[in-house]
N, C-alpha and C positions, 0 to 999 in steps of 0.2 A: 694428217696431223690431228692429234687430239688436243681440245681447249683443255686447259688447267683450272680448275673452280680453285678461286681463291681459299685460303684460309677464312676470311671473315665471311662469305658468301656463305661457304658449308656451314658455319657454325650458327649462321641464322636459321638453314636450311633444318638441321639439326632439333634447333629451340623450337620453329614450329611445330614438325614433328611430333615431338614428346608433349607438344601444350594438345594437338589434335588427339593424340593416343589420351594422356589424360582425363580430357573431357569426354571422349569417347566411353571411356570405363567407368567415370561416375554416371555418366547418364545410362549406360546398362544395372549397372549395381542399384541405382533408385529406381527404376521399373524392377526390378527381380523384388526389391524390399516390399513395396507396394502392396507388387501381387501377394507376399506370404501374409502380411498382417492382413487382408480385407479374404483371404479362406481362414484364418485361424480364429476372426472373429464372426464367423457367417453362426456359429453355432455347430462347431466341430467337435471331438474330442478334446482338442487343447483349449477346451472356452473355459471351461469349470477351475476356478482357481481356488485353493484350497484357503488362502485370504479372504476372498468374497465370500465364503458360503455359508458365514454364520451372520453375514449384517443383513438388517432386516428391509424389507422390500419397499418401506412407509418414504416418501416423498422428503425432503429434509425439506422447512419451511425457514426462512431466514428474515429478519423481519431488523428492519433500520433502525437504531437509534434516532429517536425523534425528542428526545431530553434537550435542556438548553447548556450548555456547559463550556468554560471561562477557564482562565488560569488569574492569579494574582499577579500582577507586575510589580505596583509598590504598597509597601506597610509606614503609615504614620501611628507608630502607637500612643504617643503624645493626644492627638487629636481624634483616636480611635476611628479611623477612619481607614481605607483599602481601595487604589484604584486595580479595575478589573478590566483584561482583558477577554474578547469575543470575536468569536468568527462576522468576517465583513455580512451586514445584515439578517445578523443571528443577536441582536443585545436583548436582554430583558428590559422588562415597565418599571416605571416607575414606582417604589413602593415595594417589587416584589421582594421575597424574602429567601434565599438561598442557602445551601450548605456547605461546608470550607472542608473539602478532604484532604490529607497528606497520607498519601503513601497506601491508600485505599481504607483509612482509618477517618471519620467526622470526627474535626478539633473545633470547630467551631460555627457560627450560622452567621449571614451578614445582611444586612435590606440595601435595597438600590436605591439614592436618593438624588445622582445625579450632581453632578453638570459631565456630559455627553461629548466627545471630543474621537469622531472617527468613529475606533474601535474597541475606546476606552472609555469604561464609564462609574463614577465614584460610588462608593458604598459604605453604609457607618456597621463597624463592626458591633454586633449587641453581645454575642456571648460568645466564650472561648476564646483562640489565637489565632493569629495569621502569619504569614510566612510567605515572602515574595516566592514564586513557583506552585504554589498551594495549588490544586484543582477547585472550580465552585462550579455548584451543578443545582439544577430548579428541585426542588424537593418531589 
């Protein structure tokens, strides 16, 4: 007498199968990839790209922004004054004297004169405009 394999038996039977074949062919297919890129870059024929072969050989040097720079949160123009926002333990002194840009254009300059609250710190606007969003940056 022959057993009958169920219907749901085989169709597990089935899913394993095709997840084992599956996995079996990506993991051939990423060793074959592998191997072609690590000959093509050893310094073959196919290394010379006709992109690359006019930039020049010089080291690219990239160097931080190390400037102090703020955005405006609020304008009292009545009282000529500007609270400024700053990155947490990045605020300016007291006193110092700043530039107000919108839009990559200087509208105006402001000094920091304080009272300090977190991340925010007040400033009396001397010349030009302000505008909540503005950029301020250390001269």
């Amino acid at each position: 007498m022959i057993d009958q394999v169920s219907a749901a038996n085989s169709t597990a039977l089935v899913r394993i199968f095709a997840l084992g074949l599956m996995s079996a062919s990506l993991f051939l297919l990423g060793c074959a990839s592998s191997k072609r890129s690590n000959t093509a870059g050893a310094g073959g024929a196919g290394d010379a790209s006709p992109v690359f072969a006019n930039l020049p050989t010089q080291k690219l040097i990239v160097t931080p922004a190390t400037g102090l720079a703020g955005k405006i949160v609020k304008v009292n123009m009545p009282g000529r004054f500007v609270v400024l926002n700053f990155p947490i333990g990045h605020l300016p002194v007291i006193d110092q004297r700043m530039n107000i840009y919108r839009l990559g254009l200087k509208v105006g300059e402001v000094k920091v004169t304080g009272p300090q609250m977190d991340d925010d710190i007040v400033a009396d606007l001397i010349t030009g405009e302000a505008q909540a969003g503005d950029d301020v940056r250390d001269r």
